[in-house]
N, C-alpha and C positions, 0 to 999 in steps of 0.2 A: 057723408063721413068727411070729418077735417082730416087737410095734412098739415102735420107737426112741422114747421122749420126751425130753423137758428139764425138769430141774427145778430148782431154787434152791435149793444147799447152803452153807450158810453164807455166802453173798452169789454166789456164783459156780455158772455154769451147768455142769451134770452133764447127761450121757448116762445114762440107764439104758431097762432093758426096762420095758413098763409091765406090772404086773402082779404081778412079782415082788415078794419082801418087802424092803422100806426095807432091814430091818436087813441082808441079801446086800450092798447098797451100800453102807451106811455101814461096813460091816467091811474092803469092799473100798477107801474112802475113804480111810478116817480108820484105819485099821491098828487095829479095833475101840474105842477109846478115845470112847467116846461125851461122858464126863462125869464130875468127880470127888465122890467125897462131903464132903458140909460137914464134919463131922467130923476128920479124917484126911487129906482129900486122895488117896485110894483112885481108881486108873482102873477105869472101869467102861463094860463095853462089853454084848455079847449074850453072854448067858451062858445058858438053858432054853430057847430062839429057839421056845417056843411060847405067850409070853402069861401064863405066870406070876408071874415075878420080876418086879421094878420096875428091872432094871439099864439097859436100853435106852432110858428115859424119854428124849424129844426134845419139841421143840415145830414143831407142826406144821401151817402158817396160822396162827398167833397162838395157836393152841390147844395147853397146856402138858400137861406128864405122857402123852405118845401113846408107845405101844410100838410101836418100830419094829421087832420081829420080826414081826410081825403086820400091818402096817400096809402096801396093794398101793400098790406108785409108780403116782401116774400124773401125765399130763401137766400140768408148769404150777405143782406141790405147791410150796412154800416152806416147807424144812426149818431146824431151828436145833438145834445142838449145844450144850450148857452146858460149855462145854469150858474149863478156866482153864489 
C-alpha cells in the first residue's frame, strides 16, 4: 500500500506517492517540461530517467542542480522548476 504525501511544486500543493521518483510527477505535472536551456531556449525535461544526464535538474529545498529522476518524494519536499 502507497502513502499519500504533499509536497510543494512550484508554490502549490501536490499529492504524490511517497517514495516514488520526483521525476514520475513532475512528467505527470508539468507535461515533462522541467526547464529550458540558456542557450536556445530548448525544453528539457527527463530524458535517461536513471541519474545520468543533467536534463531533469530542479531545486530542491533550496538546494540547486537535484535530479529528479532519482530523487524519492517525500513528505513536506519543496520543489522548484526553472521553467521560463
Amino acid at each position: 500500500m502507497s502513502t499519500l504525501v504533499t509536497i510543494d511544486l512550484d508554490g502549490r500543493a501536490v499529492e504524490a506517492e511517497a517514495g516514488r521518483p520526483l521525476g514520475a510527477l513532475l512528467h505527470r505535472e508539468l507535461n515533462a517540461v522541467l526547464r529550458h536551456t540558456a542557450k536556445d531556449g530548448a525544453p528539457r525535461g527527463v530524458f535517461c530517467g536513471m541519474g545520468v544526464c543533467f536534463d531533469c535538474l530542479v531545486r530542491v529545498d533550496g538546494r540547486e542542480g537535484v535530479r529528479a529522476c532519482v530523487t524519492p518524494i517525500r513528505a513536506g519536499m519543496r520543489v522548484e522548476t526553472v521553467r521560463s
